[in-house]
N, CA, C and O atoms as a GROMACS GRO file, in nm:
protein
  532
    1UNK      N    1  -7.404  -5.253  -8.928
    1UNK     CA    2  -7.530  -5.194  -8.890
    1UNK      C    3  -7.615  -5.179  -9.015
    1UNK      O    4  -7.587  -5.124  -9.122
    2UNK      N    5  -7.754  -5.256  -8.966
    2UNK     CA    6  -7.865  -5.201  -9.119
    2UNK      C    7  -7.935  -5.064  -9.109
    2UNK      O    8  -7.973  -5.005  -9.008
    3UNK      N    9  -7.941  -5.030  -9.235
    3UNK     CA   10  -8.021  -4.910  -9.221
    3UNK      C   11  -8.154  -4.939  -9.212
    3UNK      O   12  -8.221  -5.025  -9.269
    4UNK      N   13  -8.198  -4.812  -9.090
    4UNK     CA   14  -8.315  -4.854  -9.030
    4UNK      C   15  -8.427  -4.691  -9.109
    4UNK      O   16  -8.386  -4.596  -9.175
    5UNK      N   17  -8.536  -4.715  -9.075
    5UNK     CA   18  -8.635  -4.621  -9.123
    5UNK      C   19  -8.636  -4.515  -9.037
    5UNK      O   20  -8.668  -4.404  -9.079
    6UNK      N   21  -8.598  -4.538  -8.892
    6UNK     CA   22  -8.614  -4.409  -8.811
    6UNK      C   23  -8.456  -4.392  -8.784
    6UNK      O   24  -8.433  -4.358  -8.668
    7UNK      N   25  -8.335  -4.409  -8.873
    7UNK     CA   26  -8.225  -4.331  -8.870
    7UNK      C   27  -8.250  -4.169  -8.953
    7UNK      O   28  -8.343  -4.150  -9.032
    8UNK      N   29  -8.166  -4.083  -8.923
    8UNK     CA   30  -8.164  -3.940  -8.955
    8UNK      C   31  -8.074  -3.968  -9.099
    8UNK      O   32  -7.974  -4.036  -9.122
    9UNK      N   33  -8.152  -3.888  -9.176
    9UNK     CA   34  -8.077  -3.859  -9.352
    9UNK      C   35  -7.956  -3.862  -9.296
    9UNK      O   36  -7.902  -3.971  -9.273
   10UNK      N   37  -7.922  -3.795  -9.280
   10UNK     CA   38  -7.768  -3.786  -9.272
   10UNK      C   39  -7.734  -3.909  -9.233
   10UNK      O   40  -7.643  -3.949  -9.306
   11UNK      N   41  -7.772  -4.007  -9.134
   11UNK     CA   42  -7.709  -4.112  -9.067
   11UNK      C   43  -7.718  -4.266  -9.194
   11UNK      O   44  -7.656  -4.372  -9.194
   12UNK      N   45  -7.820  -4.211  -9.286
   12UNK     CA   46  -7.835  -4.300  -9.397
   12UNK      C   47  -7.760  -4.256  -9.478
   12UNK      O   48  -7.701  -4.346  -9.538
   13UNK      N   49  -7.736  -4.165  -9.506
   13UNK     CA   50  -7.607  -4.122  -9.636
   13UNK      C   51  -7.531  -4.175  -9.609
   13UNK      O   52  -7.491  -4.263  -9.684
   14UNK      N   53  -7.454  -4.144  -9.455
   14UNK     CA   54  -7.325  -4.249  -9.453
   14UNK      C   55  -7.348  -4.366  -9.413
   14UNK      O   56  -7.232  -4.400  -9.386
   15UNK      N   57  -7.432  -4.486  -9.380
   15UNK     CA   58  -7.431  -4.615  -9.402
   15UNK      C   59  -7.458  -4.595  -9.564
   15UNK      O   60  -7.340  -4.570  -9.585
   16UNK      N   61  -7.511  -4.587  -9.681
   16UNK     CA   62  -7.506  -4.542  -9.777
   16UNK      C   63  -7.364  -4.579  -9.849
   16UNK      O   64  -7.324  -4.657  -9.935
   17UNK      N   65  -7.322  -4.499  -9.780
   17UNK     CA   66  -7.192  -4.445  -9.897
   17UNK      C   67  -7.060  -4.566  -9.808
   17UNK      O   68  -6.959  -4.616  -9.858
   18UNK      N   69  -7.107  -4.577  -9.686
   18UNK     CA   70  -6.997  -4.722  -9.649
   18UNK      C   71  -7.059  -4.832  -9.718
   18UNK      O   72  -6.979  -4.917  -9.758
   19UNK      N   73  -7.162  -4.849  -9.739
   19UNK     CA   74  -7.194  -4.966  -9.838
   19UNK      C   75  -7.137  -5.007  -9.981
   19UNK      O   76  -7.077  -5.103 -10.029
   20UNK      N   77  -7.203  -4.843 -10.037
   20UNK     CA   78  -7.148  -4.821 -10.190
   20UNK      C   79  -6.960  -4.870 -10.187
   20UNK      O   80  -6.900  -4.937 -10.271
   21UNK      N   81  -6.909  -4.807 -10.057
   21UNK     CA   82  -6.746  -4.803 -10.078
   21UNK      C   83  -6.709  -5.003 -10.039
   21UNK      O   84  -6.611  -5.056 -10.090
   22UNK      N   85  -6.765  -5.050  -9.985
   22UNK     CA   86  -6.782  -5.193  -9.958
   22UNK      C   87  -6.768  -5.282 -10.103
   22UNK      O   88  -6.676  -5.353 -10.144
   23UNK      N   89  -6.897  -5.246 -10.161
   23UNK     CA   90  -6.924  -5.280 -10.289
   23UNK      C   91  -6.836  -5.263 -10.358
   23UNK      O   92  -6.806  -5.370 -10.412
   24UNK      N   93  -6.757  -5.162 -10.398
   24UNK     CA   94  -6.669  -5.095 -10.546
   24UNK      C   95  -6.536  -5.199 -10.426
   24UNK      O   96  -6.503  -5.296 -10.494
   25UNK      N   97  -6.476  -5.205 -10.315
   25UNK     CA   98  -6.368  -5.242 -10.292
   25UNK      C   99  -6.385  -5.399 -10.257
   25UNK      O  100  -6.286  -5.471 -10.251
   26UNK      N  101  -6.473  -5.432 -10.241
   26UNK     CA  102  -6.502  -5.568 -10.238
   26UNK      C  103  -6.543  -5.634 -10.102
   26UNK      O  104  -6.638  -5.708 -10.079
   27UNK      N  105  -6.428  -5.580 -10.002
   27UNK     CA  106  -6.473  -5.596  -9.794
   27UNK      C  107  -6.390  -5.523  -9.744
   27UNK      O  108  -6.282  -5.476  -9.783
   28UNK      N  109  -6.460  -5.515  -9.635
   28UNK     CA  110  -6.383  -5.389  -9.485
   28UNK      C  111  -6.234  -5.386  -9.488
   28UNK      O  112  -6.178  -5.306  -9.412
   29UNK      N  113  -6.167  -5.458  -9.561
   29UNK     CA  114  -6.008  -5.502  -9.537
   29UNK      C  115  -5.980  -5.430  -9.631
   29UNK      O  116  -5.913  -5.337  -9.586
   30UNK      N  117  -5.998  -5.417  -9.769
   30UNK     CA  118  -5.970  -5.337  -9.872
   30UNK      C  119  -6.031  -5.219  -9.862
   30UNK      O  120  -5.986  -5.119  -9.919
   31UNK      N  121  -6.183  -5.217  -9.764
   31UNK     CA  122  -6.209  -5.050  -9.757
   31UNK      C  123  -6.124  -4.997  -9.679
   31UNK      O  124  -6.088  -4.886  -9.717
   32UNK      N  125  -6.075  -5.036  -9.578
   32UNK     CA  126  -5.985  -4.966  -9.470
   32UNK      C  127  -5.841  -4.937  -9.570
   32UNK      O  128  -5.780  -4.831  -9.583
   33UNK      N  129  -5.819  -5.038  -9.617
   33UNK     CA  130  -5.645  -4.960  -9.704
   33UNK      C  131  -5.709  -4.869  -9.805
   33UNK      O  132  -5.637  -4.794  -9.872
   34UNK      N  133  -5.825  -4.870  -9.819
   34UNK     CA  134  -5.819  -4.741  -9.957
   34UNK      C  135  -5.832  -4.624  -9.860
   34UNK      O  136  -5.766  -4.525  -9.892
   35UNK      N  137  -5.900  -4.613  -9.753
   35UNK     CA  138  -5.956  -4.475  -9.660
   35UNK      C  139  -5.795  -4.459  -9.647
   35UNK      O  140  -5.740  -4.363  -9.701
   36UNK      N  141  -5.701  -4.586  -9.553
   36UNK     CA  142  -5.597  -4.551  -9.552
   36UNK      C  143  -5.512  -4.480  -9.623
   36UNK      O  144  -5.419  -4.416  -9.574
   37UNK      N  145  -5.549  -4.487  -9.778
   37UNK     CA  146  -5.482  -4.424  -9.858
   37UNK      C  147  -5.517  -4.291  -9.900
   37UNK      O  148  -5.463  -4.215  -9.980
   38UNK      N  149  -5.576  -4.285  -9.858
   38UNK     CA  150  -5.632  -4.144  -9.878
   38UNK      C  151  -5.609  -4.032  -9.745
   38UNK      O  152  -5.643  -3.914  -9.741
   39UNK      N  153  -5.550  -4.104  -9.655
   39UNK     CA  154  -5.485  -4.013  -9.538
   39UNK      C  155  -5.375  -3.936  -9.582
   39UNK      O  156  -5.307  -3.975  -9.677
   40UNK      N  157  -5.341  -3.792  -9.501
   40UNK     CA  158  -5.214  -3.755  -9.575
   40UNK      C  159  -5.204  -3.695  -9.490
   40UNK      O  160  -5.312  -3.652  -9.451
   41UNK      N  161  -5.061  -3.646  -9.391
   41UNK     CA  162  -5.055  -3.583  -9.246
   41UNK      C  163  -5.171  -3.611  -9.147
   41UNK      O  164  -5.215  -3.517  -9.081
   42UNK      N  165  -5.222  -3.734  -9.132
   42UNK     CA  166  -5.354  -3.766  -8.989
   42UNK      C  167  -5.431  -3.666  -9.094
   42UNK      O  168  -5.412  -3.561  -9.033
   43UNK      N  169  -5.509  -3.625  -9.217
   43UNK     CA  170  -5.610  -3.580  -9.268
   43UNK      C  171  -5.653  -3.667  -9.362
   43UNK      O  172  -5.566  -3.714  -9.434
   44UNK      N  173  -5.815  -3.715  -9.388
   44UNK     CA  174  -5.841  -3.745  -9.485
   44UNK      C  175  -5.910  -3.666  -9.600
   44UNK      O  176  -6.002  -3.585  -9.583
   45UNK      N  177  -5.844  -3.706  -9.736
   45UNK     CA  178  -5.804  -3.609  -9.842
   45UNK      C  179  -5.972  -3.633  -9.882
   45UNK      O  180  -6.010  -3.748  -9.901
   46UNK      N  181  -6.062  -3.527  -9.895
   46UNK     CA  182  -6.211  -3.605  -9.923
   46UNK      C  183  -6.201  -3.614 -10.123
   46UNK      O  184  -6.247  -3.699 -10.200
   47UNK      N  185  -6.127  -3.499 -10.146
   47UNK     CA  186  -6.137  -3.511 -10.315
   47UNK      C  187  -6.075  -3.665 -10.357
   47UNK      O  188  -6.143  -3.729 -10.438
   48UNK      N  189  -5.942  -3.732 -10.304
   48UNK     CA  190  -5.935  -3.888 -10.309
   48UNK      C  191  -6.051  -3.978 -10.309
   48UNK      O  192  -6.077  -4.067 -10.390
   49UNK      N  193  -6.116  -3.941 -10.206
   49UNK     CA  194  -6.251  -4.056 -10.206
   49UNK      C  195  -6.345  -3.986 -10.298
   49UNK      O  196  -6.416  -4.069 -10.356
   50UNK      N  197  -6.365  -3.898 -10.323
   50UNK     CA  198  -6.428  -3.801 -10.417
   50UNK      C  199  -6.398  -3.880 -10.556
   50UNK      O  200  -6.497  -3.908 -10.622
   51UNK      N  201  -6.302  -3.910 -10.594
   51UNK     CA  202  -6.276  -3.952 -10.708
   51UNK      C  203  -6.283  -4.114 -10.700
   51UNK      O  204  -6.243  -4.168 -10.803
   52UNK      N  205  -6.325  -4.199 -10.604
   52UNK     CA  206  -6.357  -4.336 -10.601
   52UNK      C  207  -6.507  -4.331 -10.656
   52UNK      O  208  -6.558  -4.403 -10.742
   53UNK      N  209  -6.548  -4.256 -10.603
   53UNK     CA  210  -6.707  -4.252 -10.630
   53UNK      C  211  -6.758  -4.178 -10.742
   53UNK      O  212  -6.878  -4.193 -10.767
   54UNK      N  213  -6.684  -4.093 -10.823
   54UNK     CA  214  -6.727  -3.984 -10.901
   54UNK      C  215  -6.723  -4.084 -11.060
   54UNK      O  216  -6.638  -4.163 -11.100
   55UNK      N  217  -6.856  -4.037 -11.125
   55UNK     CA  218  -6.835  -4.118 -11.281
   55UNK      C  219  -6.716  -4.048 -11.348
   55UNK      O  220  -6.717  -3.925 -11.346
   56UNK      N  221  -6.617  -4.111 -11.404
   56UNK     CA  222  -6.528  -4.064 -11.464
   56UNK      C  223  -6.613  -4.063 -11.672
   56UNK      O  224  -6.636  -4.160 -11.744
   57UNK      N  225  -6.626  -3.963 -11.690
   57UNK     CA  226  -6.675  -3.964 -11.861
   57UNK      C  227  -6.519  -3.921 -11.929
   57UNK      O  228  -6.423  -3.870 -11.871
   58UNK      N  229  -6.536  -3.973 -12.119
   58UNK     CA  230  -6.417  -3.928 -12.140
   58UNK      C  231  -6.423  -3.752 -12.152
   58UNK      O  232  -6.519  -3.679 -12.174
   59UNK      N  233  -6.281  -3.720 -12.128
   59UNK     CA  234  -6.261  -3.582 -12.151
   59UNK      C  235  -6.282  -3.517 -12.281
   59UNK      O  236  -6.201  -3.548 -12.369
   60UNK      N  237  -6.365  -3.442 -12.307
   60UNK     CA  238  -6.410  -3.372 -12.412
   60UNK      C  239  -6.281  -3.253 -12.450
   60UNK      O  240  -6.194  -3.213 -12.374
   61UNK      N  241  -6.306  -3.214 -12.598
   61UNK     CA  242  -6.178  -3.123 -12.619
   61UNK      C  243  -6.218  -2.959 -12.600
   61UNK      O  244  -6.139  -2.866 -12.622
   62UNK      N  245  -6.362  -2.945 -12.555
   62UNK     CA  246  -6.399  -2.817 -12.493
   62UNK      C  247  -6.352  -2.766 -12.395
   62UNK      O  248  -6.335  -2.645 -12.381
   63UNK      N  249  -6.322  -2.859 -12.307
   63UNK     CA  250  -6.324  -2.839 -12.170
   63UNK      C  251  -6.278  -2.722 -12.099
   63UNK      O  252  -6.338  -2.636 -12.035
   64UNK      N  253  -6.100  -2.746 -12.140
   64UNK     CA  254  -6.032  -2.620 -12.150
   64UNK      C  255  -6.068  -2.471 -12.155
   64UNK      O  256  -6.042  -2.381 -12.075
   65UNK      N  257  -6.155  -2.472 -12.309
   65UNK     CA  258  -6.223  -2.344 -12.326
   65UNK      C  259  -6.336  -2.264 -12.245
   65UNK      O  260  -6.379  -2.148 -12.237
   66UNK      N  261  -6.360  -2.380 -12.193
   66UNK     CA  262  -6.524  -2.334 -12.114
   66UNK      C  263  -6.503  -2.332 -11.932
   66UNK      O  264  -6.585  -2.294 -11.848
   67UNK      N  265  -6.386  -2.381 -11.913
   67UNK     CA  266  -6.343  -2.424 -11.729
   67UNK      C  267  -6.197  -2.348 -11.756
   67UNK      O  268  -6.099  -2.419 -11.780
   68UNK      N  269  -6.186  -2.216 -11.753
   68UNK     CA  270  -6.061  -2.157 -11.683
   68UNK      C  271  -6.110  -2.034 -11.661
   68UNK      O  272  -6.218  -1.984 -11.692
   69UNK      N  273  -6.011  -1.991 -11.598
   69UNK     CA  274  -6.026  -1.845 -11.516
   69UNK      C  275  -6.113  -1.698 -11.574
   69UNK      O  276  -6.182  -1.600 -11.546
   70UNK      N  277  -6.048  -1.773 -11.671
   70UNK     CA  278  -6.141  -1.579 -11.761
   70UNK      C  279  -6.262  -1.643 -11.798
   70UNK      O  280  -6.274  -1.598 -11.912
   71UNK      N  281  -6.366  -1.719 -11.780
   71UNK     CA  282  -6.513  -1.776 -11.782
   71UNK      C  283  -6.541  -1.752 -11.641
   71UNK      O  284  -6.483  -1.804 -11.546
   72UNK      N  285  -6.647  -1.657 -11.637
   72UNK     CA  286  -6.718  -1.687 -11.513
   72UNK      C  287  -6.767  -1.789 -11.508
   72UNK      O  288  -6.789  -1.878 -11.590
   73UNK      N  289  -6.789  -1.770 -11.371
   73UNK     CA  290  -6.844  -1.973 -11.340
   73UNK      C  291  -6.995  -2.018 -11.367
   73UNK      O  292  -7.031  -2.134 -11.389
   74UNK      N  293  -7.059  -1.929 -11.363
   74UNK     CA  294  -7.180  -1.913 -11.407
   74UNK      C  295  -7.214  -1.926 -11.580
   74UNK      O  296  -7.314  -1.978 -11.631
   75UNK      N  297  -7.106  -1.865 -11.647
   75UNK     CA  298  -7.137  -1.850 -11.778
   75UNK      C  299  -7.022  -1.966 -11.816
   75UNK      O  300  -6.978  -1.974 -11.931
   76UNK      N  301  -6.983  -2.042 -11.723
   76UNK     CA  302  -6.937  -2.276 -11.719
   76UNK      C  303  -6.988  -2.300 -11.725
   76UNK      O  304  -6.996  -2.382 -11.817
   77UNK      N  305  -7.123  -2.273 -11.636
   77UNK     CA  306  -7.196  -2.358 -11.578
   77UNK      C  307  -7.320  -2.376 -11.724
   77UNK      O  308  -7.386  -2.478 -11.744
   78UNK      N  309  -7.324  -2.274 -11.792
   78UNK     CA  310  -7.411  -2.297 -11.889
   78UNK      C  311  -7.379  -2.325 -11.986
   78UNK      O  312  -7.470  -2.361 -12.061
   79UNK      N  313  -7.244  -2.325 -12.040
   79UNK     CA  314  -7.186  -2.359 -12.129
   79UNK      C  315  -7.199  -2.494 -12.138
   79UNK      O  316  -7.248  -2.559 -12.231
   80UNK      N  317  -7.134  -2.549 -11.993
   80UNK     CA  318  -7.108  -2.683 -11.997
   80UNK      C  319  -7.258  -2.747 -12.051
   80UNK      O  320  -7.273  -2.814 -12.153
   81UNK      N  321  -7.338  -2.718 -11.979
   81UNK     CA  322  -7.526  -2.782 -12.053
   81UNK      C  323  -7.541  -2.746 -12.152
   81UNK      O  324  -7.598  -2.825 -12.228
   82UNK      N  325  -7.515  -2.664 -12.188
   82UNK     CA  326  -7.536  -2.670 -12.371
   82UNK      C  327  -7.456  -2.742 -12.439
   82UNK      O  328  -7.482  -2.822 -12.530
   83UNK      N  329  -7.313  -2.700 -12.376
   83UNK     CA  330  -7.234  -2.856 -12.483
   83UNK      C  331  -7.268  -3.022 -12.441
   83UNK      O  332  -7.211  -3.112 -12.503
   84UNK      N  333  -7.346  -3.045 -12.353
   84UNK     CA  334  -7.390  -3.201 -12.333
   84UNK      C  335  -7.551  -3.169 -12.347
   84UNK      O  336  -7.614  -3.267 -12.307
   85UNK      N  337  -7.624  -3.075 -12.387
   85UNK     CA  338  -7.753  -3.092 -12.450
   85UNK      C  339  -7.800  -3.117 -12.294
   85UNK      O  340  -7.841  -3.229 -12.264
   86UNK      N  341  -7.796  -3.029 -12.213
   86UNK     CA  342  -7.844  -3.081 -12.080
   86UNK      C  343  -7.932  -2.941 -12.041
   86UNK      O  344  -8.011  -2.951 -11.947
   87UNK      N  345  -7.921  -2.818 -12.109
   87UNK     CA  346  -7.994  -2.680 -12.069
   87UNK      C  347  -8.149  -2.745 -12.083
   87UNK      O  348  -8.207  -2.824 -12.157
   88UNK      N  349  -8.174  -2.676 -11.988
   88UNK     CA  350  -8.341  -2.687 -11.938
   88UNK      C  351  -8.397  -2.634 -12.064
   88UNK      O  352  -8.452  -2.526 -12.038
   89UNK      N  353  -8.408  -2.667 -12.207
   89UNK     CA  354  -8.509  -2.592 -12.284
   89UNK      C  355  -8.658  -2.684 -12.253
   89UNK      O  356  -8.664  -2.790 -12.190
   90UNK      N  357  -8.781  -2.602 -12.322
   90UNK     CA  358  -8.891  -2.661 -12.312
   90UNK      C  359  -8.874  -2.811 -12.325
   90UNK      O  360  -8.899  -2.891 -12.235
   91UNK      N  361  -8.820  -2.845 -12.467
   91UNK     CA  362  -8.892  -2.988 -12.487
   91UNK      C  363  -8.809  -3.023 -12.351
   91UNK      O  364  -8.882  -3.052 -12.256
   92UNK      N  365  -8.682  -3.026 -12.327
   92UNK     CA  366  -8.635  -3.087 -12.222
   92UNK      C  367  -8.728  -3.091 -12.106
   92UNK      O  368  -8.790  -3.193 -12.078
   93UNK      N  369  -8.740  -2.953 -12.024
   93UNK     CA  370  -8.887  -2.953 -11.942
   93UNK      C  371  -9.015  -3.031 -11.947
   93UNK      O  372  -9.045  -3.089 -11.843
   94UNK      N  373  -9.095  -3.043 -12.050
   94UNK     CA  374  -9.121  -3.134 -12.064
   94UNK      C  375  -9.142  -3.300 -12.079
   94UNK      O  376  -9.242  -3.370 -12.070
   95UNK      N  377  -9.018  -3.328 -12.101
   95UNK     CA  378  -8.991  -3.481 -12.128
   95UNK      C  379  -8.938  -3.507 -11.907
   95UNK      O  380  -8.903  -3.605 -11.841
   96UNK      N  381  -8.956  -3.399 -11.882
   96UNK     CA  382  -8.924  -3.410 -11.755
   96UNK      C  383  -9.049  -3.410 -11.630
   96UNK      O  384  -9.043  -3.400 -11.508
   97UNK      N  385  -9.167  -3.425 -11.731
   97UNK     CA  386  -9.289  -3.374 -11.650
   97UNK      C  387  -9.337  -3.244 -11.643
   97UNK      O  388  -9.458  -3.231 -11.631
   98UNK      N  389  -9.248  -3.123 -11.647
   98UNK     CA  390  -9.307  -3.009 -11.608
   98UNK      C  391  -9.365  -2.932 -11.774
   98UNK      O  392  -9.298  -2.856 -11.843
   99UNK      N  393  -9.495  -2.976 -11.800
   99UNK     CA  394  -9.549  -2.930 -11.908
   99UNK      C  395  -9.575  -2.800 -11.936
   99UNK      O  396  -9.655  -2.733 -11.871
  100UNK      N  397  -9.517  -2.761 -12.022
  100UNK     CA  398  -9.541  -2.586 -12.098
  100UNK      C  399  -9.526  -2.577 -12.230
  100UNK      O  400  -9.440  -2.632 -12.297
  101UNK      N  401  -9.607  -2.510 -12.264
  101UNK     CA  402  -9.620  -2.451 -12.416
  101UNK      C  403  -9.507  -2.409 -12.505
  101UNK      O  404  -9.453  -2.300 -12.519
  102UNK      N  405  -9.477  -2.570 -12.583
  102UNK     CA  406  -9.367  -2.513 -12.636
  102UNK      C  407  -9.325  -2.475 -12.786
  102UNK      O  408  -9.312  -2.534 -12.894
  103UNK      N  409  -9.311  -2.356 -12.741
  103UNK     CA  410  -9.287  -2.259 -12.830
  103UNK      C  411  -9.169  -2.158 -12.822
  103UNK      O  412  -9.168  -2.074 -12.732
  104UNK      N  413  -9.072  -2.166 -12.912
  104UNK     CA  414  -8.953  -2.070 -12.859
  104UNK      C  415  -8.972  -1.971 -12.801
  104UNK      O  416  -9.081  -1.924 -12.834
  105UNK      N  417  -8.905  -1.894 -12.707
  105UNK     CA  418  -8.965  -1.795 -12.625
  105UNK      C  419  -8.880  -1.650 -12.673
  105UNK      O  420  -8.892  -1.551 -12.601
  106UNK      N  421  -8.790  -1.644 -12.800
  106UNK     CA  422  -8.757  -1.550 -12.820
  106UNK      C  423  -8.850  -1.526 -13.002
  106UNK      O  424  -8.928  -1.432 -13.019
  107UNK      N  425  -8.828  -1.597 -13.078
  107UNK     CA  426  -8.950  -1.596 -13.217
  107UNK      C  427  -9.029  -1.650 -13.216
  107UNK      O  428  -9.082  -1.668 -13.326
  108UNK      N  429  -9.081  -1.700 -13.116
  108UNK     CA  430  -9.246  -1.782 -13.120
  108UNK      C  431  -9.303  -1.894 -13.177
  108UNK      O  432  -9.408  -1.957 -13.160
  109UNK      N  433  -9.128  -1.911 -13.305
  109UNK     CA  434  -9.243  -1.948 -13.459
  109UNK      C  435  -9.210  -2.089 -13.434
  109UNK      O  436  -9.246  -2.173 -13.516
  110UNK      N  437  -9.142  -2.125 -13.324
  110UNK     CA  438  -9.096  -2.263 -13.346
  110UNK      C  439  -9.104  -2.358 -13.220
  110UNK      O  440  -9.112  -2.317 -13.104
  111UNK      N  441  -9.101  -2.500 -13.263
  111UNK     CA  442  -9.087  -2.546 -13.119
  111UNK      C  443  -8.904  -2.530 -13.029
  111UNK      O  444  -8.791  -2.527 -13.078
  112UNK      N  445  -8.940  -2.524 -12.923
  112UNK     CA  446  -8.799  -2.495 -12.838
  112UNK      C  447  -8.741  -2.599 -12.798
  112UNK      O  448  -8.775  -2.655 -12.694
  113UNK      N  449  -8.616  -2.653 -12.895
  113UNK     CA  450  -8.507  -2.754 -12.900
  113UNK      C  451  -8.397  -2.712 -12.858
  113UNK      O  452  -8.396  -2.590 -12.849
  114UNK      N  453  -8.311  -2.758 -12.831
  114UNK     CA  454  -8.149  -2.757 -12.761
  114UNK      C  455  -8.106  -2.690 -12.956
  114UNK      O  456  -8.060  -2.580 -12.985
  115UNK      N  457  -8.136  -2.780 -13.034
  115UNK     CA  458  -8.127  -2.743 -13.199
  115UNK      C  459  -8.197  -2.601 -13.243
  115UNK      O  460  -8.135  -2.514 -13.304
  116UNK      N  461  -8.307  -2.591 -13.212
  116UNK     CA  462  -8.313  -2.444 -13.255
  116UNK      C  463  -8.283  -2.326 -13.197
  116UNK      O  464  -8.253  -2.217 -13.245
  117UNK      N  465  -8.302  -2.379 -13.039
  117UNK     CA  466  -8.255  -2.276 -12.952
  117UNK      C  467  -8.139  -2.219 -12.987
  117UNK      O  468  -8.134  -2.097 -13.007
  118UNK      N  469  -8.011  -2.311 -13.002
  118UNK     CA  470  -7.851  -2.262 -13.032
  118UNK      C  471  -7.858  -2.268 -13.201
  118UNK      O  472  -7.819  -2.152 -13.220
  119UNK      N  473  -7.873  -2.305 -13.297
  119UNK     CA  474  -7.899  -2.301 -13.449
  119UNK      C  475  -7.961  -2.265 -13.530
  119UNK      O  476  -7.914  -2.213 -13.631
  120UNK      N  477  -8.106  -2.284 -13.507
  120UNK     CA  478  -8.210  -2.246 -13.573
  120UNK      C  479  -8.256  -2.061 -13.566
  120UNK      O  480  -8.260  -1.972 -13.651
  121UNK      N  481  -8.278  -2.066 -13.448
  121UNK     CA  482  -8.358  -1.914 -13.415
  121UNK      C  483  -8.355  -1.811 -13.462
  121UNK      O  484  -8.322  -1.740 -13.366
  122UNK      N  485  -8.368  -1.736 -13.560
  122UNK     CA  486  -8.328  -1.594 -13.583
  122UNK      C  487  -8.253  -1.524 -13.491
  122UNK      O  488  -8.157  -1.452 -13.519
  123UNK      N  489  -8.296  -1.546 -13.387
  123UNK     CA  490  -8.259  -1.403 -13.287
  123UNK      C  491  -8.114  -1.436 -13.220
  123UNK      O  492  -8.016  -1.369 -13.187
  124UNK      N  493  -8.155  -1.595 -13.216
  124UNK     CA  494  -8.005  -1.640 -13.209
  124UNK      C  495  -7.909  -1.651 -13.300
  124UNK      O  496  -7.788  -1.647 -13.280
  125UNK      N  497  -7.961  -1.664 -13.396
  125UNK     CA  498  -7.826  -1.623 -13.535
  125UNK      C  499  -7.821  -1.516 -13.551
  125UNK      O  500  -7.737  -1.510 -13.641
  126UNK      N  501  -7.858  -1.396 -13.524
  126UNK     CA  502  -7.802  -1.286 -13.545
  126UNK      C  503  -7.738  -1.249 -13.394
  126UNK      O  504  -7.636  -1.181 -13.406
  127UNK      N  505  -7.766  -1.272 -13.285
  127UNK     CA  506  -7.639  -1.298 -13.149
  127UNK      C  507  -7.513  -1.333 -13.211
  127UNK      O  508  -7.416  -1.257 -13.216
  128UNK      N  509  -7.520  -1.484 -13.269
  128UNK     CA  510  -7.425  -1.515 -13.323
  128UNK      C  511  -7.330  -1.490 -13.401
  128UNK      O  512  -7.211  -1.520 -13.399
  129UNK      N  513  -7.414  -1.413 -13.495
  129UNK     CA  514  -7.330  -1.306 -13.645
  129UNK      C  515  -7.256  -1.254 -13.558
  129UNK      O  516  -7.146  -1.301 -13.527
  130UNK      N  517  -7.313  -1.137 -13.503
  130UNK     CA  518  -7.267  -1.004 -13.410
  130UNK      C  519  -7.173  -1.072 -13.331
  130UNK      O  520  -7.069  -1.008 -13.348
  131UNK      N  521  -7.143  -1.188 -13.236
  131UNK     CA  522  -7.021  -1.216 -13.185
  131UNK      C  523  -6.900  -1.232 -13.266
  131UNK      O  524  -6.787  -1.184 -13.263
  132UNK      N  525  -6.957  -1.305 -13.334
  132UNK     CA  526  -6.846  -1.374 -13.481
  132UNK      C  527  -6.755  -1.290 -13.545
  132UNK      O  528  -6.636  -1.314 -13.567
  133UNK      N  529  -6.839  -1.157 -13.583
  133UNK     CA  530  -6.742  -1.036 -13.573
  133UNK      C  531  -6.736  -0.963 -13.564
  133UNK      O  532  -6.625  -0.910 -13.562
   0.00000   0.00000   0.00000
């Protein structure tokens, strides 16, 4: 079946994603033994197919520190963007379209980088002191 213009989102995600799984396995004969394989008691396991489709990057040696139990998930979730330079600072905002005045928003005196934000800043090096010890 082609995807048509008056199918429902949802009904295009999954022609979508049977396509994408077509593609990576090559035809319907090899998609059916991988779904197959991913059955376990008459259930299919979705994190299995989860991991056909998911970019695998290499494992960083943070990881550990920043994804276990005593990190809230919230204070992962920001960790993790700051260690891949991915936190929404200005210039980032910017280079993204959404234009604002950039200027650090805690000393003023500078432009707002992923670099000064976590290195540069006064206000953030003395956060930093004060954790340190």
């Amino acid at each position: 079946m082609d995807v048509k213009s008056y199918h429902s989102e949802s009904w295009r995600s999954i022609l979508k994603v049977r396509d994408e799984l077509l593609e990576r396995t090559g035809n319907a004969a090899n998609a059916r033994a991988f779904l197959q394989s991913c059955i376990k008691q008459g259930k299919l396991q979705l994190s299995k197919v989860y991991d056909q489709f998911r970019q695998k990057g290499v494992k960083v040696r943070w990881v550990n520190a920043v994804w276990n139990r005593a990190v809230l998930p919230k204070h992962s979730s920001i960790v993790n963007l700051a260690m891949q330079r991915k936190l929404a600072t200005i210039d980032q905002l910017n280079s993204r379209g959404l234009y604002l005045v950039n200027r650090c928003i805690l000393c003023k005196a500078a432009v707002e980088t992923h670099q000064h934000f976590f290195f540069q800043c006064p206000y953030d090096a003395a956060a930093w002191q004060s954790i340190l010890q």
